[in-house]
Backbone of each chain as ProteinMPNN parsed JSONL, in Angstrom:
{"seq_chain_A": "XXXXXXXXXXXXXXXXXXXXXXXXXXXXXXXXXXXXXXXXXXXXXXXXXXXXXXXXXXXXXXXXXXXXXXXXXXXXXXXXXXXXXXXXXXXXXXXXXXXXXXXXXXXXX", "coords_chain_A": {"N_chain_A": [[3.717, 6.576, 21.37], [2.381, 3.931, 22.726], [2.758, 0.547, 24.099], [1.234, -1.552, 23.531], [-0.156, -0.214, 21.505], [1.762, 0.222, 19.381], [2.257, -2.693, 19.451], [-0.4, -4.134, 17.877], [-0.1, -2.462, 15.852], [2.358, -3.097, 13.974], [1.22, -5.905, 13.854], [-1.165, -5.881, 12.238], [0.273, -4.969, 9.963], [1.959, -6.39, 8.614], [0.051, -8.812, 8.775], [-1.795, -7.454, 6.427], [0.442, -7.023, 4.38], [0.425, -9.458, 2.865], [-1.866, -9.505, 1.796], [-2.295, -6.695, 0.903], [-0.22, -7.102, -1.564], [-1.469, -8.829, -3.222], [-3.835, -7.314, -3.525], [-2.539, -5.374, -5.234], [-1.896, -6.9, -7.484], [-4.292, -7.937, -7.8], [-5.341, -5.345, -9.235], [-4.048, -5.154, -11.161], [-4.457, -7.346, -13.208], [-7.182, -6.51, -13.219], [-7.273, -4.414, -14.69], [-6.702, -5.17, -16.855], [-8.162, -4.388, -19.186], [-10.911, -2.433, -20.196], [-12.309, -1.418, -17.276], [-15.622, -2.593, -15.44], [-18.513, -2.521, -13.952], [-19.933, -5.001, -13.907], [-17.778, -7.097, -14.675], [-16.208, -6.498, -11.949], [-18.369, -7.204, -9.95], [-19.227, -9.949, -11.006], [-17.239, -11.54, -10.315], [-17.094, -11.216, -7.694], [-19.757, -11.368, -6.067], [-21.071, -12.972, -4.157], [-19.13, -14.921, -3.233], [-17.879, -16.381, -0.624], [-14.946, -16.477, -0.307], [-13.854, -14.322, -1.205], [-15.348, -12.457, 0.38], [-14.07, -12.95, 2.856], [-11.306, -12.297, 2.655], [-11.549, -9.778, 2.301], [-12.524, -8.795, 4.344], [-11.221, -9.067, 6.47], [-8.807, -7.604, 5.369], [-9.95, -5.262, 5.559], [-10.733, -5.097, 8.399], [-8.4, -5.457, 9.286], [-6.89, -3.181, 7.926], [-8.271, -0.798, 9.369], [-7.823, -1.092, 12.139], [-4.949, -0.413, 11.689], [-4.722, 1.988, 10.503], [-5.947, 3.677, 11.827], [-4.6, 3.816, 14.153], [-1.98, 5.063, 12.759], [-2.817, 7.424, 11.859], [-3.362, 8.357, 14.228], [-0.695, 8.451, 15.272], [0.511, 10.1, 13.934], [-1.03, 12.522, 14.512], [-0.241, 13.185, 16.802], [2.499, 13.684, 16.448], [2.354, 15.555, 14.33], [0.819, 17.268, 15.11], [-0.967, 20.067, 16.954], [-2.892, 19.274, 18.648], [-3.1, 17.071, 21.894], [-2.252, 14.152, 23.47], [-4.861, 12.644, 24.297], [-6.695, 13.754, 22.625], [-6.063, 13.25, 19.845], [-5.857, 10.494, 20.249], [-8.911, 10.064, 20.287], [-9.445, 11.179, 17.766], [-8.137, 9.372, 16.339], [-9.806, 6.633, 16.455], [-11.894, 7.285, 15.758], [-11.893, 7.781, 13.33], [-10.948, 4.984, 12.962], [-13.029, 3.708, 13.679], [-15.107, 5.1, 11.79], [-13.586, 4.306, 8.977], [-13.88, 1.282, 9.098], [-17.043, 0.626, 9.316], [-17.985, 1.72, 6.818], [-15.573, 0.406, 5.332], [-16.76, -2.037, 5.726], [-19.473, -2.154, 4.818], [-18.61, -1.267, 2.141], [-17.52, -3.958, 1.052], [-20.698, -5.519, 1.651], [-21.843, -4.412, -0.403], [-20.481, -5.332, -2.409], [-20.3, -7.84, -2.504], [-22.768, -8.775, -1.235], [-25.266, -11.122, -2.756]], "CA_chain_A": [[2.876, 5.391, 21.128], [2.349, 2.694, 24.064], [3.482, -0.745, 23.844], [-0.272, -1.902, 22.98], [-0.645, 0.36, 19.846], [3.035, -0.777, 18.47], [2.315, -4.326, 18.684], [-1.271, -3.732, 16.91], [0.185, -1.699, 14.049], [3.11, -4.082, 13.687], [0.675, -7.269, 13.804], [-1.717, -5.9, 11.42], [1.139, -4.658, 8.683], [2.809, -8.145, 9.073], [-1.149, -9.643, 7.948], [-1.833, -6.97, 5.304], [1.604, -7.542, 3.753], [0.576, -10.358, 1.34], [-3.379, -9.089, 1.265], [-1.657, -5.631, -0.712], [0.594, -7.796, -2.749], [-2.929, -9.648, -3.996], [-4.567, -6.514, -4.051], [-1.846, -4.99, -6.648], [-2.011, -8.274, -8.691], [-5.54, -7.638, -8.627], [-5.378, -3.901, -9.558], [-3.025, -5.201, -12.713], [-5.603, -8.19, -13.612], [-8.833, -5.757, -13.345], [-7.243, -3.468, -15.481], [-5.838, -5.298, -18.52], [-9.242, -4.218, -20.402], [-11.657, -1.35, -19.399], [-13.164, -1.685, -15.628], [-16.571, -2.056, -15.404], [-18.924, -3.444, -12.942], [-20.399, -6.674, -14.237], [-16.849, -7.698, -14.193], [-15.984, -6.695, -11.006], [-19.212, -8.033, -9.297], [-19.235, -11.127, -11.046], [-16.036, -12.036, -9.505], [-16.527, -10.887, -5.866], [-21.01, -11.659, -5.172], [-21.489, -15.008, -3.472], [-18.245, -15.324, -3.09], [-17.199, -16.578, 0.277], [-13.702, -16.518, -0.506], [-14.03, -12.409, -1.499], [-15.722, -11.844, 1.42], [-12.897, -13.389, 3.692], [-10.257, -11.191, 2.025], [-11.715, -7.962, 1.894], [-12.672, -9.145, 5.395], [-9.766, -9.311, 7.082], [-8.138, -6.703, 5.209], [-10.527, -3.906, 6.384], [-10.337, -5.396, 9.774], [-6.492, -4.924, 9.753], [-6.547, -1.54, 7.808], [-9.236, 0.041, 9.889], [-7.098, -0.936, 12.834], [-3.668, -0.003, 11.556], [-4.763, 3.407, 10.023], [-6.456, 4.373, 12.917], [-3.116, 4.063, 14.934], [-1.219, 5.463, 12.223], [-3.345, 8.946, 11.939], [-3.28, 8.681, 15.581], [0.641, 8.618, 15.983], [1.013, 11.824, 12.831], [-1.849, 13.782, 14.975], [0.328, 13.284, 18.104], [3.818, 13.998, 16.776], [2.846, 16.917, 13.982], [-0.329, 18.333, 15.206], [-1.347, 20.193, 18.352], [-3.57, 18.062, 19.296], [-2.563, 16.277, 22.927], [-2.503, 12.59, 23.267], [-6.333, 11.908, 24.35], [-7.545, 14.473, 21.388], [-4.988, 12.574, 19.213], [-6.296, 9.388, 20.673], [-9.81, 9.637, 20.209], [-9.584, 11.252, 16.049], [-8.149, 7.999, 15.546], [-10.315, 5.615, 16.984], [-13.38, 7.48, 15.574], [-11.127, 7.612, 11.993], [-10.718, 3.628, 12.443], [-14.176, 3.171, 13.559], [-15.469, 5.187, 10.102], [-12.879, 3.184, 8.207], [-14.632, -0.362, 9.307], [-18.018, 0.927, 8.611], [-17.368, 2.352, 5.917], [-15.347, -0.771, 4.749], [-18.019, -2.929, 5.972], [-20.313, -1.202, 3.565], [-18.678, -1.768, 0.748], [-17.901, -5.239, 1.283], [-21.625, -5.672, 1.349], [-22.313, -3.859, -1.866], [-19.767, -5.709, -4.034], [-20.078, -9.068, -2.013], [-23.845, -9.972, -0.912], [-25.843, -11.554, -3.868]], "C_chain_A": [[3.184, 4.356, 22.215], [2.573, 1.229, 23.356], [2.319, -1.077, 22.869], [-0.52, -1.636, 21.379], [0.307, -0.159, 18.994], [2.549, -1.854, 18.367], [1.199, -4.382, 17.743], [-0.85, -3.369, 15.542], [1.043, -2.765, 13.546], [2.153, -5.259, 13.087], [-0.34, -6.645, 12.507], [-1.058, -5.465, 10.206], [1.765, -6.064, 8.414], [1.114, -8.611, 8.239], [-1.118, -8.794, 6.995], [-0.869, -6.933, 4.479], [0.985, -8.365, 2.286], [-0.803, -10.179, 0.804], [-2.95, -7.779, -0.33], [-1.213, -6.226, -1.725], [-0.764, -8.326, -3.721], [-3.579, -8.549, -4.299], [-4.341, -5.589, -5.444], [-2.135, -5.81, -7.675], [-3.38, -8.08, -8.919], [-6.092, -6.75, -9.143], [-5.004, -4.205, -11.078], [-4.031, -6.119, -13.442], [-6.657, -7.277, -14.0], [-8.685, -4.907, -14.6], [-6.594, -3.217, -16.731], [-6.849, -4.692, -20.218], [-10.25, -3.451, -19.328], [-12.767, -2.368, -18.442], [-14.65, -1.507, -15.997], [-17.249, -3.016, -14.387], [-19.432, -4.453, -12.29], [-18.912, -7.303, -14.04], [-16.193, -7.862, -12.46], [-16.576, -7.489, -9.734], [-19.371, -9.761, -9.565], [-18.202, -12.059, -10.183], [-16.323, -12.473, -8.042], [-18.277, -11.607, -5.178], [-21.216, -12.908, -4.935], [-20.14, -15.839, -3.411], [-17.196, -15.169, -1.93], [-15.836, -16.041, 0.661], [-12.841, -14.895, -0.261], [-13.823, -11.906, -0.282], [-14.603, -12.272, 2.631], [-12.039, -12.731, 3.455], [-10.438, -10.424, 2.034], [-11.889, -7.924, 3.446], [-12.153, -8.199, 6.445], [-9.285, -7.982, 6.495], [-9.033, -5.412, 5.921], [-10.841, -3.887, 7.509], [-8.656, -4.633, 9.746], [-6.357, -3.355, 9.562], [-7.087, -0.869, 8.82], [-8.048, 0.437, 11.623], [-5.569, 0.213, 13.065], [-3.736, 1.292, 11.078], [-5.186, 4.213, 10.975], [-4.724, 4.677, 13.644], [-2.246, 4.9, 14.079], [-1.731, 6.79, 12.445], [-3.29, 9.135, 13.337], [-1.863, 9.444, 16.083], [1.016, 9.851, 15.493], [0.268, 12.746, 13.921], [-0.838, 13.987, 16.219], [1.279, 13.718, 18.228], [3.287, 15.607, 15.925], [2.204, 17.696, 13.832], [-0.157, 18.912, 16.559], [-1.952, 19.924, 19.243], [-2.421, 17.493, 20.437], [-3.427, 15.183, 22.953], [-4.625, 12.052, 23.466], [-7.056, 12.422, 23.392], [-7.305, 13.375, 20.248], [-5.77, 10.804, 18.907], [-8.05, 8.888, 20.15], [-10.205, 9.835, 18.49], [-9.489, 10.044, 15.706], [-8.6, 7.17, 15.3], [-11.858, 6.01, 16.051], [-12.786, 7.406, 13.713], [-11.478, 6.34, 11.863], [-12.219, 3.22, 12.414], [-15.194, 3.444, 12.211], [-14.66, 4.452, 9.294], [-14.154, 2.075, 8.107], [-15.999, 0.202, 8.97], [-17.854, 1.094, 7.343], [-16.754, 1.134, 4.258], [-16.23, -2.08, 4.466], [-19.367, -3.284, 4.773], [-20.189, -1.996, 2.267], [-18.081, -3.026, 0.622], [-19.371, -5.865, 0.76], [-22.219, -5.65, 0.444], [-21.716, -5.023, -2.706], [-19.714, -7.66, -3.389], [-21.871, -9.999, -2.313], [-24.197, -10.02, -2.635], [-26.91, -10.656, -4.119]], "O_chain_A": [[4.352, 4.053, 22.458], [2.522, 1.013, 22.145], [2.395, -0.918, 21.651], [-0.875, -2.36, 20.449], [0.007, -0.856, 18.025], [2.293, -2.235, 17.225], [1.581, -4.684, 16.613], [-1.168, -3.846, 14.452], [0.548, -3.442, 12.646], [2.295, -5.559, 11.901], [-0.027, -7.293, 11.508], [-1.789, -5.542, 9.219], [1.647, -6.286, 7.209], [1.158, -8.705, 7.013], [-0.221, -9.171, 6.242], [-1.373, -6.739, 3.373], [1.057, -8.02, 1.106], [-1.085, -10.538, -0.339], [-3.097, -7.785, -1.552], [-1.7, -5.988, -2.83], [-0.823, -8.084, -4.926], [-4.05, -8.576, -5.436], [-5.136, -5.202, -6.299], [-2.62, -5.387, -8.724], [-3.784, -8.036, -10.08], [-7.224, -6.918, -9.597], [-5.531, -3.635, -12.033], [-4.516, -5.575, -14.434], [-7.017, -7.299, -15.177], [-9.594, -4.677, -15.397], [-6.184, -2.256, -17.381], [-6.597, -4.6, -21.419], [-10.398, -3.679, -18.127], [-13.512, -3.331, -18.624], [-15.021, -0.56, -16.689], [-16.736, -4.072, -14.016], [-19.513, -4.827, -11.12], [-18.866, -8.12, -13.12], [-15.834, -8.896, -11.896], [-15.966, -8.113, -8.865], [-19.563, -10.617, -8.702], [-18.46, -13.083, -9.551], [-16.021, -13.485, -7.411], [-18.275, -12.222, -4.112], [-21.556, -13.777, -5.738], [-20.04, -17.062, -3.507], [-16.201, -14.445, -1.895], [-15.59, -15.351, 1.65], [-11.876, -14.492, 0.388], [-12.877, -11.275, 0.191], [-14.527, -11.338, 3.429], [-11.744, -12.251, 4.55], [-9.474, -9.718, 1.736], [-11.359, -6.935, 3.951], [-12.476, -7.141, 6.984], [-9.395, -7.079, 7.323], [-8.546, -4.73, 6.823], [-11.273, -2.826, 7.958], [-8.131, -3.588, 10.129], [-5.974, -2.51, 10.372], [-6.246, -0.145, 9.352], [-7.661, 1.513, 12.078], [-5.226, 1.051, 13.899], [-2.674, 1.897, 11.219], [-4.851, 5.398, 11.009], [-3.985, 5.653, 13.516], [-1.588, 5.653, 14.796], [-1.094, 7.433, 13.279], [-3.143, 10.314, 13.657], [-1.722, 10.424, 16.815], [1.656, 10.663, 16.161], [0.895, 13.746, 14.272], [-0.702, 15.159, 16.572], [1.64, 14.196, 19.304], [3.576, 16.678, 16.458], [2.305, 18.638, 13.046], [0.666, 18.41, 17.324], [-1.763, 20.182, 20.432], [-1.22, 17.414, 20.179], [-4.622, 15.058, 22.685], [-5.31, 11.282, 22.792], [-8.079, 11.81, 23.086], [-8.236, 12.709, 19.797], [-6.069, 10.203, 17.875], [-8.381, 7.767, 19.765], [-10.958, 9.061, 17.899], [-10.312, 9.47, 14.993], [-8.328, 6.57, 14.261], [-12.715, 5.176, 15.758], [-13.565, 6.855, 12.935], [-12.222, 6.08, 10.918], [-12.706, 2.577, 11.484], [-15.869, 2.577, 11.655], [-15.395, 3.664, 8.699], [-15.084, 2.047, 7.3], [-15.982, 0.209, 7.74], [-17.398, 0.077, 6.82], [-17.095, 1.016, 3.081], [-16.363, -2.818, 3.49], [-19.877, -4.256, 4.217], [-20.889, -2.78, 1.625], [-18.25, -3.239, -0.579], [-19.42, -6.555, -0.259], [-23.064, -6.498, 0.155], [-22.374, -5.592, -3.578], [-19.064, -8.524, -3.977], [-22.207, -10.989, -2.962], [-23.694, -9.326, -3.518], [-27.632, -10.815, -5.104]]}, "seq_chain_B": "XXXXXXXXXXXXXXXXXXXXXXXXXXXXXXXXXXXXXXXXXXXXXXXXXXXXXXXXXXXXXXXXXXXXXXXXXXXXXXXXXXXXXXXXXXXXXXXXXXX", "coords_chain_B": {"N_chain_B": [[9.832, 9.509, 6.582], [8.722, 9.4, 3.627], [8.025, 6.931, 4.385], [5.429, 7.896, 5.705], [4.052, 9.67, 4.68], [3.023, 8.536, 2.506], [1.503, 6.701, 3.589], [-0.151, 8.419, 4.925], [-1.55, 9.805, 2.984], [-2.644, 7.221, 1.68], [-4.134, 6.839, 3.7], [-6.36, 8.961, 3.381], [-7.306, 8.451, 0.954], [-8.892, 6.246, 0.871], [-11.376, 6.058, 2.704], [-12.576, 7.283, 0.579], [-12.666, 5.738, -1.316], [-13.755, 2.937, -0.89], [-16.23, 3.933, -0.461], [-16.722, 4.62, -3.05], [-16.969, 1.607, -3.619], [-19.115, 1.265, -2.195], [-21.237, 2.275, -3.695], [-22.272, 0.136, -5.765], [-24.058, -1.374, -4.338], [-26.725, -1.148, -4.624], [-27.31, -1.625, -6.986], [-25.46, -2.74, -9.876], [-25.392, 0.043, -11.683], [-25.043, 2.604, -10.637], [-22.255, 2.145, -9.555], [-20.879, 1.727, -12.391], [-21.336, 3.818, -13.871], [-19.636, 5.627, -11.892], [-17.26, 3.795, -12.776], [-17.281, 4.809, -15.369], [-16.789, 7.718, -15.165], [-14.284, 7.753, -14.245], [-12.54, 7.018, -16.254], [-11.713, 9.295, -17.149], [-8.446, 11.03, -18.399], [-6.623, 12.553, -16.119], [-7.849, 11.489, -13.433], [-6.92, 8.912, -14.008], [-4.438, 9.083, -14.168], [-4.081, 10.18, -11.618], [-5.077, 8.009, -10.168], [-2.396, 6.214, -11.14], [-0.829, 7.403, -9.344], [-1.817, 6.786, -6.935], [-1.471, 3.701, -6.994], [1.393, 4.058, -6.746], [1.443, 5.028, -4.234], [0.467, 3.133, -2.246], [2.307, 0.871, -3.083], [5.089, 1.822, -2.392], [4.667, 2.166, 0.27], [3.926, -0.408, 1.298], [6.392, -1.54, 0.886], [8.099, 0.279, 1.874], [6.795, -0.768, 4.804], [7.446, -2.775, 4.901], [10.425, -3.154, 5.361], [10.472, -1.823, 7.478], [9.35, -4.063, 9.368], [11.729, -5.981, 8.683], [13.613, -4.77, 9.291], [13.058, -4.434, 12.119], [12.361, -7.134, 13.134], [14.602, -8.602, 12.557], [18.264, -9.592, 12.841], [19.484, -7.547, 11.035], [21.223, -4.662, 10.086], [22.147, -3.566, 7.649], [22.61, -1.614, 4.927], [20.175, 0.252, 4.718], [19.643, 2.696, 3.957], [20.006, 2.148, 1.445], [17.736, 0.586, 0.738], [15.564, 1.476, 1.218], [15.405, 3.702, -0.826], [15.482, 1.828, -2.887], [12.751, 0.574, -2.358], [11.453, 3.01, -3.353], [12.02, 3.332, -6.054], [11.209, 0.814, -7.272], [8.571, 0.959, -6.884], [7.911, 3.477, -8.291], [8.564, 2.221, -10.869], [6.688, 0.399, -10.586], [4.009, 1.445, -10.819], [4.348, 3.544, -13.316], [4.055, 1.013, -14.983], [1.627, 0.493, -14.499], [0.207, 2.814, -14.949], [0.737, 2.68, -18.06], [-0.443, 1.007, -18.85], [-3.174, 1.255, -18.118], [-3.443, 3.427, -20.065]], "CA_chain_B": [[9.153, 10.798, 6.209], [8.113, 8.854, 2.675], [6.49, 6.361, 4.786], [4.488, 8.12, 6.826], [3.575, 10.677, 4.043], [2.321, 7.372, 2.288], [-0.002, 6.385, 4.701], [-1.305, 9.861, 4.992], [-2.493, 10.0, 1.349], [-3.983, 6.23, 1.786], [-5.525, 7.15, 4.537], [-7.191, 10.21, 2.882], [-8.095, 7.985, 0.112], [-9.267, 4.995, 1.573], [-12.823, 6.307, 2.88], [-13.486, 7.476, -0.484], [-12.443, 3.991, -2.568], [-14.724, 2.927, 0.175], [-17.616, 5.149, -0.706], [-17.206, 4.287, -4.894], [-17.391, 0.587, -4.148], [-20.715, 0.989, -1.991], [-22.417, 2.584, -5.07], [-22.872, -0.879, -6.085], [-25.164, -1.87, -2.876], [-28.278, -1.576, -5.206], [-26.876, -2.464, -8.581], [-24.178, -2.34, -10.739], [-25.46, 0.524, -12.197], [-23.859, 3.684, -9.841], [-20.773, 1.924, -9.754], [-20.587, 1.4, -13.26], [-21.472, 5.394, -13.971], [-18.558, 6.099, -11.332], [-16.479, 3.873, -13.239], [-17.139, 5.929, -16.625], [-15.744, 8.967, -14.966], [-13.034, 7.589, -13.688], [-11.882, 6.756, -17.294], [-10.477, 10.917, -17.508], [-6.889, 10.528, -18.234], [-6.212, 12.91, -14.695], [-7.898, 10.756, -12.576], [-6.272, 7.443, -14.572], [-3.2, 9.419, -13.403], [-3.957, 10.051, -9.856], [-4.873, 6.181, -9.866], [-1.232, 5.715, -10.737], [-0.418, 7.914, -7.927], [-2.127, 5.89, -5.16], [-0.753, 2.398, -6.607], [2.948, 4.195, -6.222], [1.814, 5.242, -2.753], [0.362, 1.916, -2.066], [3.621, 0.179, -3.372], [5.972, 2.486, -1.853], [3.909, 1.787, 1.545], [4.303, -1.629, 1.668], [7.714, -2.041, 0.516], [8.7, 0.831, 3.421], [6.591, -1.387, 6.035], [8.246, -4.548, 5.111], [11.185, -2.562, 5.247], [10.714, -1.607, 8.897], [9.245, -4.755, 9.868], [12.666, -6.664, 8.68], [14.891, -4.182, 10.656], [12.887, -4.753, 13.943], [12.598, -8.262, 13.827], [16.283, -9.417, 11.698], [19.271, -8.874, 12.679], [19.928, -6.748, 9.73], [21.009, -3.422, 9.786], [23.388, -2.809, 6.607], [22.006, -0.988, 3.645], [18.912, 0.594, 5.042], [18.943, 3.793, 2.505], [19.509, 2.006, -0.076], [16.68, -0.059, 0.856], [14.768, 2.684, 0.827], [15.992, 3.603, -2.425], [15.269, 0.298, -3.76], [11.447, 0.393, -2.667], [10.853, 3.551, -4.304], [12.545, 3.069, -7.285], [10.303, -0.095, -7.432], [7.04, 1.633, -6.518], [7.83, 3.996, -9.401], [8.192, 1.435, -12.107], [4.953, -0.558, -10.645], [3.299, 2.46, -11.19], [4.508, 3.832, -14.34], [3.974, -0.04, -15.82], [0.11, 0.672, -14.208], [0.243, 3.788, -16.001], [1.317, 2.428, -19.403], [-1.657, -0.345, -19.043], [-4.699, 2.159, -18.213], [-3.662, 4.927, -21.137]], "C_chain_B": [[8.206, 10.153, 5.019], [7.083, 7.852, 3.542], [4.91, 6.575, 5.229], [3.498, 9.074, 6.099], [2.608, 9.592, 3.003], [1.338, 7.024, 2.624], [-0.703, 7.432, 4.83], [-2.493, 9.933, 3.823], [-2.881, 8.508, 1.45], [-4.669, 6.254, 2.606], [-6.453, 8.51, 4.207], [-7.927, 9.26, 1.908], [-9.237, 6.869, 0.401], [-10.994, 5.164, 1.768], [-13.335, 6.301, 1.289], [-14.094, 6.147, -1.687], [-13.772, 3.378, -1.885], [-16.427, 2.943, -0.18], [-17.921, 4.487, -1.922], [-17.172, 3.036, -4.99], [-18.776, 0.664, -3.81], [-21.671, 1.383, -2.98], [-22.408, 1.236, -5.492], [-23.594, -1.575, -5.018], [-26.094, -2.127, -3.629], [-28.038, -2.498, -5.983], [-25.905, -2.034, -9.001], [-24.017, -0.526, -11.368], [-24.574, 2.066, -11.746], [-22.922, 3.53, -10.076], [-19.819, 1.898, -11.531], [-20.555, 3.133, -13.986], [-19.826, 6.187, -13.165], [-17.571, 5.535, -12.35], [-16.223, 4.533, -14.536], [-15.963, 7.0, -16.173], [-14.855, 8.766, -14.708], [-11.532, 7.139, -14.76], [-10.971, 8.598, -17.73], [-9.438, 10.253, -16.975], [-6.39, 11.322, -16.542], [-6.794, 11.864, -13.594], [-7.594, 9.23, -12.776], [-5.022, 7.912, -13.599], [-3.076, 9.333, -12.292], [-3.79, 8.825, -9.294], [-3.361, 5.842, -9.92], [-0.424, 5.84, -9.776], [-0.439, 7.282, -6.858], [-1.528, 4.329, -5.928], [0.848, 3.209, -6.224], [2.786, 4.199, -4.597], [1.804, 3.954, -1.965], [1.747, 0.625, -2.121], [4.315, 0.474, -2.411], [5.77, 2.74, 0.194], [4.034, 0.35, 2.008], [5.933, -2.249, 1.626], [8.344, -1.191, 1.803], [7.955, -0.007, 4.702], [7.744, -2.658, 6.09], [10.075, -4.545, 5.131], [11.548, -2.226, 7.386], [10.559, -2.896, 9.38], [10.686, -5.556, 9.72], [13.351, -5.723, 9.768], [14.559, -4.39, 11.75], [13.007, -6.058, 14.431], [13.768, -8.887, 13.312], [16.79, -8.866, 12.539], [20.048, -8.161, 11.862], [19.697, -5.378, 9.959], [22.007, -2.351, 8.628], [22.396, -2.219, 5.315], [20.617, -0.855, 3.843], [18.383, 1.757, 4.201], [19.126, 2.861, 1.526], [17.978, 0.755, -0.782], [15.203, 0.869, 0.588], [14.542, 3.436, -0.156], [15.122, 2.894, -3.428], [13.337, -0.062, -3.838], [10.656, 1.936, -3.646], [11.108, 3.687, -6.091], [11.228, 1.562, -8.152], [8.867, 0.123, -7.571], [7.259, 2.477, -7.449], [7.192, 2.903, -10.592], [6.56, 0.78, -12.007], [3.743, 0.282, -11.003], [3.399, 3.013, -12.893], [3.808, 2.183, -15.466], [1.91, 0.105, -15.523], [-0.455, 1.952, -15.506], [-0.026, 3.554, -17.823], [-0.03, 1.405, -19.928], [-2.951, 0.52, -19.25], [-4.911, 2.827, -19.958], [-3.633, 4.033, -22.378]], "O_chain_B": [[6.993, 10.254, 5.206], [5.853, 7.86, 3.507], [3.851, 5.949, 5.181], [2.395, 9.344, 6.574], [1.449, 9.942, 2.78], [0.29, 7.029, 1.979], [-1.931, 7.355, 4.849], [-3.718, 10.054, 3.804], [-4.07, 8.584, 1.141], [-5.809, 5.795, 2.537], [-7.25, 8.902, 5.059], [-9.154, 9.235, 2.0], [-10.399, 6.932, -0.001], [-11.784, 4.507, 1.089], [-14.212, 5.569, 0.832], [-15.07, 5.82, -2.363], [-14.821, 3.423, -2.528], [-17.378, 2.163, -0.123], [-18.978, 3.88, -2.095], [-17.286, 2.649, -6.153], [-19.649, 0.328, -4.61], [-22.787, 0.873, -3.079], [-23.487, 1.554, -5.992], [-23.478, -2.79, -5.178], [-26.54, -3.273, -3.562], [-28.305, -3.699, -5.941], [-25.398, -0.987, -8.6], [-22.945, 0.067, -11.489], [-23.65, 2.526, -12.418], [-22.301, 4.362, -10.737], [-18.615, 2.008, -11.759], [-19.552, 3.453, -14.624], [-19.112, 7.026, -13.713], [-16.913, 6.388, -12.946], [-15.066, 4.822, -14.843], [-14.801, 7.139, -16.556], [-14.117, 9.737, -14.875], [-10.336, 6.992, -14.511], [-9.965, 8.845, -18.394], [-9.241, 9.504, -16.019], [-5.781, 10.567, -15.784], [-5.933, 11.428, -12.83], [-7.915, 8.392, -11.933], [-4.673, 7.336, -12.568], [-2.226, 8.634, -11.741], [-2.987, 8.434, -8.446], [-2.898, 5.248, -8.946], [0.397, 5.046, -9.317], [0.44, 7.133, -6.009], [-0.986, 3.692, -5.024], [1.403, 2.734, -5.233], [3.562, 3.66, -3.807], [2.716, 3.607, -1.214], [1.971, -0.262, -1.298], [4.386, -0.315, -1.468], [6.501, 3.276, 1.028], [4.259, 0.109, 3.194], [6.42, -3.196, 2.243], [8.994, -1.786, 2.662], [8.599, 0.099, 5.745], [8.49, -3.179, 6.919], [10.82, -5.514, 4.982], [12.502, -2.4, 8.144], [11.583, -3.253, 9.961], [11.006, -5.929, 10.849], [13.544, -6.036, 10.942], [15.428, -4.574, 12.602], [13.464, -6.382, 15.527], [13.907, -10.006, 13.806], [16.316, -7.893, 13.125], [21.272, -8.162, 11.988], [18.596, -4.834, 10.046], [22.386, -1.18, 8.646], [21.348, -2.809, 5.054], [19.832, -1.635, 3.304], [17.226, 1.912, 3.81], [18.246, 2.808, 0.667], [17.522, 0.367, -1.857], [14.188, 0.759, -0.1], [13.402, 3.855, -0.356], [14.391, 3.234, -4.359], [12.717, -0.615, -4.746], [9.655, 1.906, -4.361], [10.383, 4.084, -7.003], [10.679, 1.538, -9.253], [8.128, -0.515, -8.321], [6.159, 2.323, -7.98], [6.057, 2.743, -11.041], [5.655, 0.685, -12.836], [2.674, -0.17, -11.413], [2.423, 2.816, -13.617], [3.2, 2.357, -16.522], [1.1, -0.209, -16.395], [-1.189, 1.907, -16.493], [-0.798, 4.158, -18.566], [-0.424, 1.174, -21.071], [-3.637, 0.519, -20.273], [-5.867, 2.799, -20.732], [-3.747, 4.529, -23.498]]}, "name": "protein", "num_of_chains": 2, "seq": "XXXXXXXXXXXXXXXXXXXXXXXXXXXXXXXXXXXXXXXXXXXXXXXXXXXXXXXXXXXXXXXXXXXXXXXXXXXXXXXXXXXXXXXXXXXXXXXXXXXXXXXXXXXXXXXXXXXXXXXXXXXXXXXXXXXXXXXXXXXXXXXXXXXXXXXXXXXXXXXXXXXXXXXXXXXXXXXXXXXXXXXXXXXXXXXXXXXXXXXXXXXXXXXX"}
């Protein structure tokens, strides 16, 4: 892994840090009484706030998972570094779509 | 090895969580059908699975991140130890809430 990708993964585990912690707390909240999806939507549509948090976090993950599947394909696959290199990138880039997505769903109004 | 095996299985999952929020894009109604099924006690279970991994993922990052940037390097297994032992219970107490 090159300097570049370390500081990336680092910098985005360092932000997602206290996003997970909120996301557990909100895993334990959601699920003191059966899930369903008037609750969950009511919460999250037209709500700025939501959309800033889920944001950000699937910015960071998309990033940091990409690098991560990047660094496993490189040390315990056969894959060589530019094969390695590009799974990941096309991994992170489906991530963020992907994330993007559903953002949209559970966010716009 | 736990960390990295961590991240593997959230990054397998991740697309899909992904996938079962966009069923609500139209309406509630998909998502609300997904969440039915998702009431079988095996996949309640698996759910407890990914918060342990989830746990046990953050507690090993914040785990590396202290050793690179502290000067701290005494009790690093049992740090390691200490987050899965933790990531159990948060799980099992997830567990105990769903069923």
């Amino acid at each position: 892994m090159n300097v570049q990708l370390y500081v990336w993964q680092r910098l985005t585990a360092a932000v997602m840090a206290p996003l997970v912690l909120l996301h557990i707390a909100v895993i334990f909240y959601a699920t003191r009484q059966d899930l369903t999806a008037a609750d969950i939507l009511s919460r999250t549509r037209g709500s700025i706030a939501w959309a800033s948090y889920y944001g950000l976090f699937v910015a960071a993950v998309s990033i940091h998972a990409a690098i991560g599947v990047r660094n496993i394909l490189a040390e315990w696959s056969p894959l060589k570094n530019r094969r390695a290199d590009l799974t990941g990138a096309v991994f992170g880039l489906a991530l963020a779509v992907l994330g993007c997505r559903a953002i949209a769903a559970v966010v716009l109004p | 090895m736990v960390h990295r095996v961590s991240g593997l299985g959230l990054a397998i999952f991740l697309p899909l969580h992904f996938l079962a929020l966009g069923l609500a894009i139209h309406d509630g109604a998909g998502l609300d059908s997904f969440l039915r099924w998702s009431d079988q006690p095996l996949v309640k279970l698996a759910e407890g699975g990914l918060v342990f991994l989830l746990t046990v993922h953050l507690l090993g990052g914040l785990r590396v991140l202290v050793i690179e940037n502290f000067d701290w390097r005494d009790g690093q297994k049992q740090l390691a130890t200490v987050a899965a032992a933790v990531s159990a219970i948060v799980a099992f107490i997830f567990l105990v809430r769903v069923f």
